[in-house]
One Martini backbone bead per residue (centre of mass of N, CA, C, O) as a GRO file, in nm:
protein
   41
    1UNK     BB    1  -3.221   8.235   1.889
    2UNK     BB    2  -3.507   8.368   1.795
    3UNK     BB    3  -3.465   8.572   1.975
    4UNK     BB    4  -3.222   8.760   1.864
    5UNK     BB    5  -3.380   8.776   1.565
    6UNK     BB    6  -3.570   8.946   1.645
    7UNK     BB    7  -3.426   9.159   1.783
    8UNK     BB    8  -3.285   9.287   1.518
    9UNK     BB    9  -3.580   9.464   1.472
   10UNK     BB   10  -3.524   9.610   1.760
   11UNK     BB   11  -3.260   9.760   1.644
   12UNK     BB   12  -3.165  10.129   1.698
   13UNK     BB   13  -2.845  10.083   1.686
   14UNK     BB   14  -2.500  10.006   1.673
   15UNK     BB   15  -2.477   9.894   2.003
   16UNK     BB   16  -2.719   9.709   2.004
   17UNK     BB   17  -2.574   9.509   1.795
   18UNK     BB   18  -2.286   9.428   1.910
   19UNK     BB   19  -2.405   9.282   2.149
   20UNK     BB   20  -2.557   9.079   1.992
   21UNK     BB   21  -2.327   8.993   1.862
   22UNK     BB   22  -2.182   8.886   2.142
   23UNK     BB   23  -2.381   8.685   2.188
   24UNK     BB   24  -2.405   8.513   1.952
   25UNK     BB   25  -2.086   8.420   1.980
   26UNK     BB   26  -2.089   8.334   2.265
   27UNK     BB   27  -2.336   8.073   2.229
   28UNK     BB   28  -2.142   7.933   1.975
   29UNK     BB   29  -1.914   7.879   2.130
   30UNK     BB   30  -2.025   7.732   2.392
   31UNK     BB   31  -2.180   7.510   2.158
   32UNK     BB   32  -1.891   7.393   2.087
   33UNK     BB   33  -1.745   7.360   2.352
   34UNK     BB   34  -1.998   7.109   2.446
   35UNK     BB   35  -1.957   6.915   2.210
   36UNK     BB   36  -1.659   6.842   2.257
   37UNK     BB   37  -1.717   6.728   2.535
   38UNK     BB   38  -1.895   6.515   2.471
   39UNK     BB   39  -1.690   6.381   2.234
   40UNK     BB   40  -1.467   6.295   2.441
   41UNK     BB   41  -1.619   6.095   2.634
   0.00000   0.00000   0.00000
């Protein structure tokens, strides 16, 4: 996650934004949705 916000300093355009929040939504989706399988069993 650190290297994410490091990289929005390094962020050129508005494309290259986009990716990143991209990533970083599913990251969070992914990361919700390992908790949540764990925590069913």
């Amino acid at each position: 996650m650190a290297a994410e916000i490091l990289k929005t300093v390094l962020v050129r355009d508005l494309n290259e934004l986009m990716v990143l929040g991209a990533v970083i939504l599913l990251r969070a989706l992914l990361s919700l949705l390992i908790h949540f399988e764990m925590k069913k069993d």
